[in-house]
Structures are given as C-alpha cells and as structure tokens.
N, CA and C atoms as an extended XYZ file, in Angstrom:
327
Properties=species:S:1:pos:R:3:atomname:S:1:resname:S:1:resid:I:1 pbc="F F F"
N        -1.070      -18.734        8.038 N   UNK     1
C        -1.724      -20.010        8.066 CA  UNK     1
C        -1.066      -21.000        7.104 C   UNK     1
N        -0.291      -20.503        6.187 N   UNK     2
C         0.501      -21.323        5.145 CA  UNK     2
C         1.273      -22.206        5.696 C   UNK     2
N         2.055      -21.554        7.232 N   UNK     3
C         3.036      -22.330        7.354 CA  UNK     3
C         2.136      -23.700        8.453 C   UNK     3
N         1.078      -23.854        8.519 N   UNK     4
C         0.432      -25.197        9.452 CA  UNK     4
C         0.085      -26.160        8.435 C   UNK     4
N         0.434      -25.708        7.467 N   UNK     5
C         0.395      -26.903        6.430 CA  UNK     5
C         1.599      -27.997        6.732 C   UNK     5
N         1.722      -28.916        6.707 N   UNK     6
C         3.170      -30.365        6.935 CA  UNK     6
C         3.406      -30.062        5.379 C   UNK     6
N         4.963      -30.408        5.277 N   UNK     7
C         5.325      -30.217        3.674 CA  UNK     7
C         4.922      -31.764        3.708 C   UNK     7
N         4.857      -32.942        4.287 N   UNK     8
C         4.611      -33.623        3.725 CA  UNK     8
C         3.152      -34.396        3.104 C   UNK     8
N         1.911      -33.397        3.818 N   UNK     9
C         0.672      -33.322        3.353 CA  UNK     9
C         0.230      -32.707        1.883 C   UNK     9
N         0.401      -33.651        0.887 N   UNK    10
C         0.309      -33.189       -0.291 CA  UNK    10
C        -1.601      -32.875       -0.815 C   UNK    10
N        -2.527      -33.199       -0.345 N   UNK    11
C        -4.062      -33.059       -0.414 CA  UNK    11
C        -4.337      -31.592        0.040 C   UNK    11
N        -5.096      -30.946       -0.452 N   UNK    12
C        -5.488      -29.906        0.173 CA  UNK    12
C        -6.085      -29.869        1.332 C   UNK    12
N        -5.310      -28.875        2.047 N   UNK    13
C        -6.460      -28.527        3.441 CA  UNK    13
C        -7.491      -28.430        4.014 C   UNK    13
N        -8.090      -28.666        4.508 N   UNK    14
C        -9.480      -28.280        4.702 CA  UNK    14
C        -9.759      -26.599        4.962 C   UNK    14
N        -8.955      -26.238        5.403 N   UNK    15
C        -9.028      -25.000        5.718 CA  UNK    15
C        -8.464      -23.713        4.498 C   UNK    15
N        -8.316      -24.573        3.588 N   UNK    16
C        -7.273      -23.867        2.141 CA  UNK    16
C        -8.003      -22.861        1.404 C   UNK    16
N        -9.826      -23.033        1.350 N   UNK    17
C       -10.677      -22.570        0.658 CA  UNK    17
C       -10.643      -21.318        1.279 C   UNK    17
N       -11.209      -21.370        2.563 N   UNK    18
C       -11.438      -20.355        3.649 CA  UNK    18
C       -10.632      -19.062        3.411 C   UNK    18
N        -9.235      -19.959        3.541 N   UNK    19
C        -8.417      -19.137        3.752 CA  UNK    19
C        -8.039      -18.061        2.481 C   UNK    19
N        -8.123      -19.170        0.846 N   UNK    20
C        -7.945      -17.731       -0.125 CA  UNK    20
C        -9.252      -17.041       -0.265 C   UNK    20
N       -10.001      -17.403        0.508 N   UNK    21
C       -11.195      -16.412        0.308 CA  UNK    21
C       -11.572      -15.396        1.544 C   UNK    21
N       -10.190      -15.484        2.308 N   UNK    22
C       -10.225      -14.320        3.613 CA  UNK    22
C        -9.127      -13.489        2.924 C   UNK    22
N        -7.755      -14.124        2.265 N   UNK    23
C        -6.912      -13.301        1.407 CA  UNK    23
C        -7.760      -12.411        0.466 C   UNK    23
N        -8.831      -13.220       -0.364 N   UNK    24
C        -9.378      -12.248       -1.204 CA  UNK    24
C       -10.360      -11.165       -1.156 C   UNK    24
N       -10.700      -11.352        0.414 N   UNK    25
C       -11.764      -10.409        0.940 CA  UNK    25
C       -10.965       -8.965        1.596 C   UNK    25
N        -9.938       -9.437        2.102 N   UNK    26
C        -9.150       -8.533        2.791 CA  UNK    26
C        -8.086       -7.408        1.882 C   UNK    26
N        -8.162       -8.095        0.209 N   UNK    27
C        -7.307       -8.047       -1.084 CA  UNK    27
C        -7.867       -6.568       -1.364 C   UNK    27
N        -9.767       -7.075       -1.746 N   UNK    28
C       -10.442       -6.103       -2.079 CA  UNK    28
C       -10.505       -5.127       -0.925 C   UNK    28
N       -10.744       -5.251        0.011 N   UNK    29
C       -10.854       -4.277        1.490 CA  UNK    29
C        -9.417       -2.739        0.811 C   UNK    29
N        -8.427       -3.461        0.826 N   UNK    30
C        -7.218       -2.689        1.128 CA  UNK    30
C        -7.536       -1.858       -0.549 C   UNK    30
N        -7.887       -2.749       -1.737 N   UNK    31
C        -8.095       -2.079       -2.991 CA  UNK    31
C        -9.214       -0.209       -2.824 C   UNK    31
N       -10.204       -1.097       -2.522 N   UNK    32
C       -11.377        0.285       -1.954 CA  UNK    32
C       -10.973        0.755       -1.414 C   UNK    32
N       -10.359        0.695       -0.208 N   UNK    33
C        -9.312        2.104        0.404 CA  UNK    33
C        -8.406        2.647       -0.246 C   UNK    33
N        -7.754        2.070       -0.965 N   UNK    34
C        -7.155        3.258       -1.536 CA  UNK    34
C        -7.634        3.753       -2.863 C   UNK    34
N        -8.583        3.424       -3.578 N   UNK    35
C        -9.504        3.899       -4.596 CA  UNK    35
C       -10.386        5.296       -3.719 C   UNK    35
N       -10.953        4.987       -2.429 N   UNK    36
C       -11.816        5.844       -1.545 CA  UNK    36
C       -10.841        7.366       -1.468 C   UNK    36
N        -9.720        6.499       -0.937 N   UNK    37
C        -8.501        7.362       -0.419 CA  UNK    37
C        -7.866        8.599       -1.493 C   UNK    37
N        -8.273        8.054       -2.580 N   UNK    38
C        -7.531        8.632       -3.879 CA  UNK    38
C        -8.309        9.691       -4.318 C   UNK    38
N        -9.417        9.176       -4.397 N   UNK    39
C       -10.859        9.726       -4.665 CA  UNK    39
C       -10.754       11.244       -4.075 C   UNK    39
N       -10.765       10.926       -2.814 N   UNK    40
C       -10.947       11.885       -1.632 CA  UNK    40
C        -9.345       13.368       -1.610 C   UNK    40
N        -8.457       12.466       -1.937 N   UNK    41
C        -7.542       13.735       -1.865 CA  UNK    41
C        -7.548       14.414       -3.290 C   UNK    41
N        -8.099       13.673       -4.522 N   UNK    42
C        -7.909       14.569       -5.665 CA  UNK    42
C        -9.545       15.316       -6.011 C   UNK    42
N       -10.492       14.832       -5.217 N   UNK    43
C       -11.391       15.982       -5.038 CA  UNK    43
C       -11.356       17.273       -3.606 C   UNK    43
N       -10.283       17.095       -3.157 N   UNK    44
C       -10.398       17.762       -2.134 CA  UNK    44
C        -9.136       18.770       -3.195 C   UNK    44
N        -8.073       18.336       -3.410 N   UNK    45
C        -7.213       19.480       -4.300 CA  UNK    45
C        -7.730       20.303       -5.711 C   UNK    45
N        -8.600       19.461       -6.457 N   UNK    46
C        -9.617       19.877       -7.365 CA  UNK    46
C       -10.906       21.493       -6.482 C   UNK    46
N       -11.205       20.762       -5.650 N   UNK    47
C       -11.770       21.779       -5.124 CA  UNK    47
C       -11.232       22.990       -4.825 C   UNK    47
N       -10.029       22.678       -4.054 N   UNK    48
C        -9.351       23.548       -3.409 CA  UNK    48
C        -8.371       24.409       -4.278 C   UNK    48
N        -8.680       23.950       -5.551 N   UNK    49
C        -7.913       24.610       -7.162 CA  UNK    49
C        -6.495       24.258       -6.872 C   UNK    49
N        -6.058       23.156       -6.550 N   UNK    50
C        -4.518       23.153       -6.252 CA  UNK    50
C        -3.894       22.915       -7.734 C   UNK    50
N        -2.861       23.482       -8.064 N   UNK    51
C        -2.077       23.307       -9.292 CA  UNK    51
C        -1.443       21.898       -9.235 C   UNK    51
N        -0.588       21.140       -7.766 N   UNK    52
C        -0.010       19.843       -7.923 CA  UNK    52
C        -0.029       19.660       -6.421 C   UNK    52
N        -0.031       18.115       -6.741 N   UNK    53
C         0.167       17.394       -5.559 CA  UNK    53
C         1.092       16.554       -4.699 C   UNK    53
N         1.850       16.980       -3.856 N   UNK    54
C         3.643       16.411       -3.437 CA  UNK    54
C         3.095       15.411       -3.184 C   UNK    54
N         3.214       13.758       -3.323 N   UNK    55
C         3.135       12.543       -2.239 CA  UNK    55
C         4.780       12.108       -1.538 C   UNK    55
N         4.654       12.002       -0.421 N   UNK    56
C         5.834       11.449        0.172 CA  UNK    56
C         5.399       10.820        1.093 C   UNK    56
N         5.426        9.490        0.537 N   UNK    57
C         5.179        8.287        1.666 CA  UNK    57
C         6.828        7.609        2.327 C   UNK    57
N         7.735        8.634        2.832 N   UNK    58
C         8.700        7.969        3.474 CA  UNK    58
C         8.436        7.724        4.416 C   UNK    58
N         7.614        8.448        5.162 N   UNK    59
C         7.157        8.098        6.738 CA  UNK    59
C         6.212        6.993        6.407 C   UNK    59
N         6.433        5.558        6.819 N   UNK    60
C         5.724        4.716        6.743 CA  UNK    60
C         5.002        4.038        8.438 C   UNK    60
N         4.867        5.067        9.177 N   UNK    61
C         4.141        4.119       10.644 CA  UNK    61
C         3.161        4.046       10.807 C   UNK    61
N         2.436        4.459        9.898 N   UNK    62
C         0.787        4.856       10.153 CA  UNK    62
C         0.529        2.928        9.998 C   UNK    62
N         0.535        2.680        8.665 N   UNK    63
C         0.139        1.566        7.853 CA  UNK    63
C         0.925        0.248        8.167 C   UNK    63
N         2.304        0.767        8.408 N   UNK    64
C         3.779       -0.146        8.615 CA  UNK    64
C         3.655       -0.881        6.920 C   UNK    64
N         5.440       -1.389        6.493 N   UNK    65
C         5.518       -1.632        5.294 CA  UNK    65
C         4.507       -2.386        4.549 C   UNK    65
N         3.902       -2.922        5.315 N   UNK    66
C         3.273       -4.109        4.020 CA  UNK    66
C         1.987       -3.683        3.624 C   UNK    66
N         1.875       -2.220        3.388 N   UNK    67
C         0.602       -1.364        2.891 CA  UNK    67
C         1.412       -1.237        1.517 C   UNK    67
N         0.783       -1.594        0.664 N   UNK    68
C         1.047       -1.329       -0.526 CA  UNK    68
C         0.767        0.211       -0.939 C   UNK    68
N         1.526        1.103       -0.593 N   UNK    69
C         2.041        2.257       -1.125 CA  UNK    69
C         2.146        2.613       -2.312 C   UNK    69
N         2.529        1.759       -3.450 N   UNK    70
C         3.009        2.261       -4.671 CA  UNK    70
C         1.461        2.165       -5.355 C   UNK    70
N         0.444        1.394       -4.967 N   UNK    71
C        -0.649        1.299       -5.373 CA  UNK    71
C        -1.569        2.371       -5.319 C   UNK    71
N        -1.334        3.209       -4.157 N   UNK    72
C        -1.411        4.370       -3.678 CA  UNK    72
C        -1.451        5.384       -4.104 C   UNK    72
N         0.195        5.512       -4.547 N   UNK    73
C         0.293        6.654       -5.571 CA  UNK    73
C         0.104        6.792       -7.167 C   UNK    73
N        -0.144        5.215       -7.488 N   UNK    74
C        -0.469        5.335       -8.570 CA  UNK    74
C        -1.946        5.740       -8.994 C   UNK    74
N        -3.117        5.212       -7.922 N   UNK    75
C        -4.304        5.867       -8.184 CA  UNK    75
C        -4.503        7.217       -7.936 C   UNK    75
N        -3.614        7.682       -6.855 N   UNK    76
C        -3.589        9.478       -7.077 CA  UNK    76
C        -3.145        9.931       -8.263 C   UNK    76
N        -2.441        9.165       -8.678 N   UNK    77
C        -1.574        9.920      -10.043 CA  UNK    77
C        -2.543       10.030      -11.343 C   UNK    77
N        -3.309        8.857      -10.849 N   UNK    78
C        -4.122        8.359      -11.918 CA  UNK    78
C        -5.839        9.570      -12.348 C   UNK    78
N        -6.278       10.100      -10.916 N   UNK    79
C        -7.431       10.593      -10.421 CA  UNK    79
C        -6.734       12.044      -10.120 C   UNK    79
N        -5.696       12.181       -9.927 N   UNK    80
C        -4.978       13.990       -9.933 CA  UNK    80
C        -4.783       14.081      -11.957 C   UNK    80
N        -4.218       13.121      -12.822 N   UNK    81
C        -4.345       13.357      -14.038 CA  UNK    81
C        -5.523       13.875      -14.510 C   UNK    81
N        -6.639       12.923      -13.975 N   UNK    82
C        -8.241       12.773      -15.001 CA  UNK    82
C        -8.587       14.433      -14.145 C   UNK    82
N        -8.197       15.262      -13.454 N   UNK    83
C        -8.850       16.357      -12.887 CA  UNK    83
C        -7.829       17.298      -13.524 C   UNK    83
N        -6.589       17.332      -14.313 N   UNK    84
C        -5.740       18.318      -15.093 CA  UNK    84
C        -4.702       18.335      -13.504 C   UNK    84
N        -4.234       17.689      -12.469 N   UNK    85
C        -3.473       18.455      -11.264 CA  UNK    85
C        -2.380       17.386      -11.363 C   UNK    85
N        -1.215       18.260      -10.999 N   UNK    86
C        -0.233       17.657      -11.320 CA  UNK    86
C         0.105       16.805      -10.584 C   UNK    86
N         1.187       15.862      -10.282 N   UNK    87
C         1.194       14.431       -9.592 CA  UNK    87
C         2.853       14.432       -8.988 C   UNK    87
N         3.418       15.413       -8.094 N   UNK    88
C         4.640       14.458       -7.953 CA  UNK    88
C         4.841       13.592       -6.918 C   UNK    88
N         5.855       12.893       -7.172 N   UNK    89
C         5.814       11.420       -6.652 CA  UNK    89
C         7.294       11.604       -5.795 C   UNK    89
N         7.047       11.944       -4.482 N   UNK    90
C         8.584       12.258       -3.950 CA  UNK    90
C         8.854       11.425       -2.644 C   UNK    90
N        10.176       11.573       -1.812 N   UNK    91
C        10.848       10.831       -1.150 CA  UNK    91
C        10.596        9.725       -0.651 C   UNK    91
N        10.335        8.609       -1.586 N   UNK    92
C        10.262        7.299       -1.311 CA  UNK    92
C        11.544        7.007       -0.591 C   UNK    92
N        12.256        7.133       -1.291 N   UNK    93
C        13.856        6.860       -1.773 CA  UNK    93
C        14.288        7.049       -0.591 C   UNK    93
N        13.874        7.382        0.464 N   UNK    94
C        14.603        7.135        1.868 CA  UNK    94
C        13.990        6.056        2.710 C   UNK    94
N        12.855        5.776        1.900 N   UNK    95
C        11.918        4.292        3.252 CA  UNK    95
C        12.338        3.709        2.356 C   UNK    95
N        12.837        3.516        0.915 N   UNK    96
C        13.731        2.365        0.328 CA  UNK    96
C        14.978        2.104        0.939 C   UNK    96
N        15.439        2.849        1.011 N   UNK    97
C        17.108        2.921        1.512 CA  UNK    97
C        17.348        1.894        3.296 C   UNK    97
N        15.937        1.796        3.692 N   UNK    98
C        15.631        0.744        4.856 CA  UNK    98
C        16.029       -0.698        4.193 C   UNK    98
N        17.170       -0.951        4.811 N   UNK    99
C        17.435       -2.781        4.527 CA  UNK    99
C        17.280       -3.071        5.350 C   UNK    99
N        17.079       -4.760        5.148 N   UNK   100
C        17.344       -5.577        6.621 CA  UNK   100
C        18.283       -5.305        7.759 C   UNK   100
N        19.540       -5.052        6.991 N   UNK   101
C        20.708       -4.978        7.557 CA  UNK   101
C        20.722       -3.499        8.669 C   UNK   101
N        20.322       -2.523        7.569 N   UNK   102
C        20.189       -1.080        8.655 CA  UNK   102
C        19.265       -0.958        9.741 C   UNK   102
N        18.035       -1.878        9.147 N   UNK   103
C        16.740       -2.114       10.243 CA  UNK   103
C        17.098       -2.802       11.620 C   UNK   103
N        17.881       -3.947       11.502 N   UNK   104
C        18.980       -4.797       12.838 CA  UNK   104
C        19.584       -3.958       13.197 C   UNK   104
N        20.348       -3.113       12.638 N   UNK   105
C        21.152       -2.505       13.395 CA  UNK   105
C        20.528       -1.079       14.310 C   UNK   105
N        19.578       -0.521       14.014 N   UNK   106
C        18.318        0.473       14.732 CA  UNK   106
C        18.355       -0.478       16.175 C   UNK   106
N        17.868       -1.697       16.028 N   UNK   107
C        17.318       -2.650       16.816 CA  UNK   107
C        18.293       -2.949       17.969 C   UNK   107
N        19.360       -2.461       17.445 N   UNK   108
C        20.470       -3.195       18.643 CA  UNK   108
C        20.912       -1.871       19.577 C   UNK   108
N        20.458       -0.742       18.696 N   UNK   109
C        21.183        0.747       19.693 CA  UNK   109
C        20.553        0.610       20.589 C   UNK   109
C-alpha cells in the first residue's frame, strides 16, 4: 500500500493510520506464533526428556522467506535454555547461500 502513495503528495494519507495499525496487528499475530510455537516444541522435548534440539530451517516453503526465522530460533533457544536442553542452531547456511542471482537462474531452467 506504500507504493499508492504519489511521491509528490507530501500530507498524510488518509489511509496511513489504518494501515500502520494492520502492520501492527499482523506484527503481533506473527510475534505469538512463534512465542506459541516455541513454547510448544520446548515443552514437548522437556517432556519427552530430550538432551538437545537440532533446528534447521533451510527448507523454507512452508512459510516462504519473509517469515522471520531467526526470531524463531532465537525463542527456542531462549525456552530450550530456561528448561536445561540444549539448542543447536543448524543449516541455515544453505537457504542463505539463495541469491537473487542463483534464484533467476532456477527460474530460467
């Protein structure tokens, strides 16, 4: 909606309020899920007496990129600590290794 703004309309929108207050509703939405989310796998490994917990969010299709992931693992890390279970944090490093450039080129095979 940012971009129906005219650069040369310098007054606020009418629609400007609305809108950071659908950003900020949707902000908190995605926050509680993964607080819920976090919750839920380090009482389920707590229960289940697990010693540690692998995360590997390289497979990203569930959510697609613009799920904030790292937010993710930091509240597991955070809620697997406060229960004594260990936290590793593994193969990002290949859904990083996705550039623009390699992503176009998928697109064209």
């Amino acid at each position: 909606m940012a971009e129906d703004q005219k650069a040369e309309q310098r007054p606020e929108p009418s629609f400007a309020q609305r809108r950071t207050l659908a950003v900020e509703k949707q902000q908190c939405r995605v926050k509680s899920a993964i607080q819920e989310v976090a919750a839920h796998v380090a009482n389920f490994a707590a229960r289940k007496k697990f010693a540690a917990v692998v995360y590997d969010d390289s497979d990203r299709g569930f959510m697609g990129e613009g799920f904030p992931y790292f937010q993710l693992a930091d509240r597991l890390a955070v809620n697997l600590d406060e229960r004594g279970i260990e936290f590793e944090y593994r193969a990002s490093a290949a859904a990083d290794k996705k550039t623009p450039a390699s992503l176009a080129e998928k697109k064209n095979v």
